[in-house]
C-alpha positions, 0 to 999 in steps of 0.5 A: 317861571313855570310851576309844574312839570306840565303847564296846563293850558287856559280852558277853553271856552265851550263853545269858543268864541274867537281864536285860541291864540292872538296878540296885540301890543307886542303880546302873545294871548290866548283866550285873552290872557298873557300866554307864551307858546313853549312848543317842541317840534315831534314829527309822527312820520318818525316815530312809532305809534306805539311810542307816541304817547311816550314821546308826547309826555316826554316833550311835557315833562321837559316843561313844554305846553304844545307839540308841534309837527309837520305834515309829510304830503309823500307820506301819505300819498307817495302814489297819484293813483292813489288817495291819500291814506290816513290809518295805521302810522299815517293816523294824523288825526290820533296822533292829534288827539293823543297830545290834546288828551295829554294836556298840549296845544297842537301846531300844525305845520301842512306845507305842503313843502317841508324841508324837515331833512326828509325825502323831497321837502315832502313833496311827492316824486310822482308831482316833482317828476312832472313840468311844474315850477314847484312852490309858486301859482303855477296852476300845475302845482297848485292844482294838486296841491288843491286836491291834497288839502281838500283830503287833509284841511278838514281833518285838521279843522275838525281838530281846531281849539274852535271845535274843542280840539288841541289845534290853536296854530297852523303855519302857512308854507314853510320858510318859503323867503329862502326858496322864492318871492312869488307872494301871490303863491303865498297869499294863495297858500293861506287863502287854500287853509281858510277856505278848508276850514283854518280858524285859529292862528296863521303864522309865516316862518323864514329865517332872520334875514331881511331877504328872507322875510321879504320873500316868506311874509305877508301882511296881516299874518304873523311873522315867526322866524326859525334860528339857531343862534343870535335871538335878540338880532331876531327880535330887534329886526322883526320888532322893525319890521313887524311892529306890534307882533310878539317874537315868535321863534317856530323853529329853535334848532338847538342842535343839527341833523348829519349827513353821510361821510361828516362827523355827528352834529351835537351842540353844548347843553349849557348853551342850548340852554341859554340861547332858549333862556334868551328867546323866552325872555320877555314873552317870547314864544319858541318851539323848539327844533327838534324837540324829539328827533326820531328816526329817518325809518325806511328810506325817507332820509332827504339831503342837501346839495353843496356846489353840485354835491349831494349830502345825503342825510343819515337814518337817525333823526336824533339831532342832538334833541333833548330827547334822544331819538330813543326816548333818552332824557339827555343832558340838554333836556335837564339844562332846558328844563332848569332853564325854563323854570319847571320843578316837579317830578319826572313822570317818565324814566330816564331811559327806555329798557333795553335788549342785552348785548349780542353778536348772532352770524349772518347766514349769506343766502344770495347774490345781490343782483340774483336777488334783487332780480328775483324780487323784482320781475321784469322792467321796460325795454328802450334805447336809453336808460329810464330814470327813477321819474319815467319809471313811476319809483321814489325810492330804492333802486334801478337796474339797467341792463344793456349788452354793448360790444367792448373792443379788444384792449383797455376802454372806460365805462362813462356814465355821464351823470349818475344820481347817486351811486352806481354799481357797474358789473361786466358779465355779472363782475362788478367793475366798480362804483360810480357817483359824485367825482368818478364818472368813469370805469374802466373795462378790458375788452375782448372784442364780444358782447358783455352784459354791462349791467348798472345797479343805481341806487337814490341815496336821499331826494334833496330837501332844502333849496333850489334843487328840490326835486331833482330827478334820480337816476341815470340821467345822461347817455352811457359810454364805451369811451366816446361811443353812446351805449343803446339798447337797455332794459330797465327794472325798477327796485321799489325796496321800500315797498317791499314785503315779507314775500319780496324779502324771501324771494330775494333770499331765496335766489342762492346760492350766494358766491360773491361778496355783497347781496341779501343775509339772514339772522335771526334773534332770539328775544324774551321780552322785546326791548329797544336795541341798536343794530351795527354790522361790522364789517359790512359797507354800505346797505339796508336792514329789514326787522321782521319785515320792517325796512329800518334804513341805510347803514353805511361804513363811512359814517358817522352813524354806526348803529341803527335803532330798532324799536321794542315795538317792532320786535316780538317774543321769540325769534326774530328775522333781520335781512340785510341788503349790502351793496358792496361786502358782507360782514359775518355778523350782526351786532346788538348794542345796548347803547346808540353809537353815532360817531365822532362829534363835532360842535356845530351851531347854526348862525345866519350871517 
């Protein structure tokens, strides 16, 4: 039974003298007395910095004594020309200290592949789009590997309980028995983390499967499992295979993220509640997935593939969490709460203030490839179409431009293999949209040269599975019918590099004489507060506040509106530009509550 609101850990020792966290006979210690680990996963990449400490006392008052968070290697480092940045957002080390000033133990999660529904498992494109076999000892992953652990190791040792810092626990790989068996790689991962300085507590992570934990354990490191569902088949299989460990879950999923095009995953409260009741039985250890989900800012969305479909994941990280992606203490929170035990007030508000309701008009400023075109400058010149790989881009855009000769009559435009959405235009009028299921377009000729012209557009980097890395982009040979289209010019659209100056290029390029391309609106704001944006009657694009890519909005669902942060909002007048691929509404809508769209039950169960 918990007592407070916020379980204060043990003291340390000054100076200490082993590791925080240990175990023996079945039992979880820290610094030698009985000590269970109530953690909540909390990913910095996801959340504001101006709203981490609000986060973190959250995650407290729900009754929990560490935070957990991965580390997104792309984040930092989405260039290999350049060294990896840890100031502003990427402050790894603040964020650290922050929950360790807040009274909580750190775990931290450095990969470097790290699923987490993000852009490549975290994995930078510049590394995927080389000839390497991705998380194994090929010397042509570890070896960068090796260099972004020398960067990022020290600033995490330097943080350990051992230097009086928050940090007792650092997980090796992630979930690496689902991916592959290459132990050697394993071995290698922890061995990389003890040499840089790793003191505390190691630990393994793989769902409950005897193939997974064959895969993703090792002897003498402490084997966790990640679950939804089924906690004591967990803990009778891990009690066989690992006798004398304590039962660690490093990942409770009490809810599911959402793709694009699928209903909103949420799960009951009450039974939330009870599988984590259940986990903690006993002296079991848990860190609940996610605890605050956050958001998908920008385009770090990841996706998922089934049977060669993509599954791109949506903007909002809210996960169903116990707090809601903008802070909200939800029902789940209270139930879990009551579930663990903790009395005593709330120190934080149930919600945070928002905007009032508002409709302001989209002023339509230009045409999507005037636009675009104007942002971006010139691209490469080839007889095939470059990829987003060969062009050095991670996100965002290509534009490939050819000028074939299309015969009199009707004729289909093929595109072989499109990853993930393209837009076709003939002499600047598109044709029609291309991706999973429909290769082909068809065009009516009128024996000349036309500009066929290919906007592709990466929906999301898968993050889980064997398809981890898979490059975007064109990747096949364009058609007239049977007839292979040579001669393109390729322009890359690195949207998410974007600047205010990009932006006023774009939206100067008018005037705007079709249905899709760049919008303006500007809001008036007294006092900035939380609000959602939504754009009814718009399709499919992306919206910048002040200057600040937010993320894809897209009619299919099931999100509708987007979050918007008070702390990127000022006093006075506000500018949104919205970038639609398809039709432009006419206005933009703030709302005072999040809509995420139609729920359905979901619980994860391993069979």
């Amino acid at each position: 039974m918990i007592e407070t609101t916020r379980p204060r850990p043990a003291a340390r020792p000054s100076p200490p003298s082993c590791p925080a966290l240990g175990w023996r006979d079945q039992q979880l210690y820290r610094y030698g007395a009985a000590h269970r680990i109530l953690a909540g996963s909390l990913h910095y990449f996801r959340v504001h910095p101006d709203l981490w400490r609000d986060r973190i006392r959250r995650l407290a008052d729900l009754g929990l004594n560490t935070v957990d968070t991965y580390v997104a290697w792309n984040f930092h480092q989405p260039r290999a020309d350049r060294a990896p940045r840890f100031d502003g957002w990427r402050d790894l080390e603040a964020f650290i200290e922050l929950a360790g000033a807040e009274g909580l133990d750190v775990i931290v999660r450095p990969g470097p592949y790290i699923c987490a529904e993000w852009s490549n498992g975290g994995l930078p494109a510049w590394l995927t789009a080389r000839k390497v076999a991705l998380r194994s000892s090929d010397p042509a992953f570890t070896a960068p590997v090796e260099r972004w652990f020398d960067e990022l190791v020290p600033r995490l040792a330097r943080w350990q309980a051992a230097a009086g810092g928050p940090i007792v626990a650092v997980q090796v790989e992630n979930e690496y028995g689902s991916y592959g068996d290459d132990h050697a790689y394993l071995r290698w991962n922890r061995s990389a983390l003890i040499e840089r300085g790793i003191t505390e507590l190691l630990f393994t992570a793989d769902g409950p499967t005897e193939l997974m934990l064959d895969g993703g354990t090792l002897p003498g490191t402490l084997a966790a499992v990640t679950l939804g569902s089924k906690p004591q088949a967990a803990r009778e299989l891990l009690a066989r295979r690992r006798p004398g460990e304590p039962f660690v879950v490093a990942e409770y999923w009490s809810g599911w993220f959402d793709h694009w095009g699928e209903k909103h995953h949420v799960r009951d409260a009450d039974n939330a509640a009870d599988t984590l009741q259940a986990i903690v039985a006993d002296g079991g250890s848990v860190s609940i997935y996610m605890a605050h989900g956050g958001t998908n800012f920008g385009l770090w969305a990841g996706a998922n593939a089934d049977q060669g479909r993509l599954q791109p994941t949506v903007t909002s990280y809210d996960s169903n969490a116990p707090i809601a992606e903008d802070g909200s203490l939800t029902a789940k929170f209270h139930a879990m709460r009551a579930a663990l035990g903790v009395t005593g007030p709330l120190r934080v508000s149930e919600r945070q203030p928002t905007l009032p309701p508002a409709e302001v008009a989209l002023t339509h400023c230009a045409d999507l490839i005037a636009g675009l075109s104007a942002a971006a400058g010139p691209g490469p010149a080839g007889p095939q179409p470059a990829t987003f790989e060969q062009l050095g881009l991670d996100a965002g855009m290509v534009l490939l431009t050819a000028r074939p000769k299309i015969p009199e009559g009707d004729h289909l435009i093929v595109l072989t293999d499109v990853r993930d959405r393209a837009i076709v235009y003939a002499d600047g009028v598109p044709i029609g949209v291309t991706g999973a299921g429909n290769h082909e377009l068809p065009i009516r000729g009128a024996g000349a040269v036309v500009r066929l012209e290919i906007l592709v557009e990466n929906l999301g980097r898968i993050n889980y599975g064997p398809l981890v890395g898979q490059h975007k982009g064109l990747l096949g040979p364009v058609l007239v019918d049977r007839r292979i289209v040579h001669g393109w010019t390729s322009t890359p659209i690195p949207l998410a590099e974007w600047t205010p100056q990009h932006l006023g290029l774009a939206t100067g390029a008018g005037p705007a004489r079709t249905g899709a391309g760049f919008a303006v609106a500007t809001v008036h704001v007294d006092e900035p507060a939380d609000t959602f944006l939504t754009l009814p009657g718009s399709v499919h694009g992306l919206v910048w506040v002040n200057g600040f890519l937010l993320g894809r909005y897209w009619d299919i669902g099931p999100q509708v509106t987007l979050y918007c942060p008070a702390p990127l909002l000022h006093t006075g007048e506000n500018t949104v530009v919205v970038l639609e691929t398809d039709q432009l509404g006419a206005v933009l809508q703030l709302r005072d509550r999040p809509e995420l769209g139609p729920a359905e039950e979901y619980v994860e169960e391993f069979d």
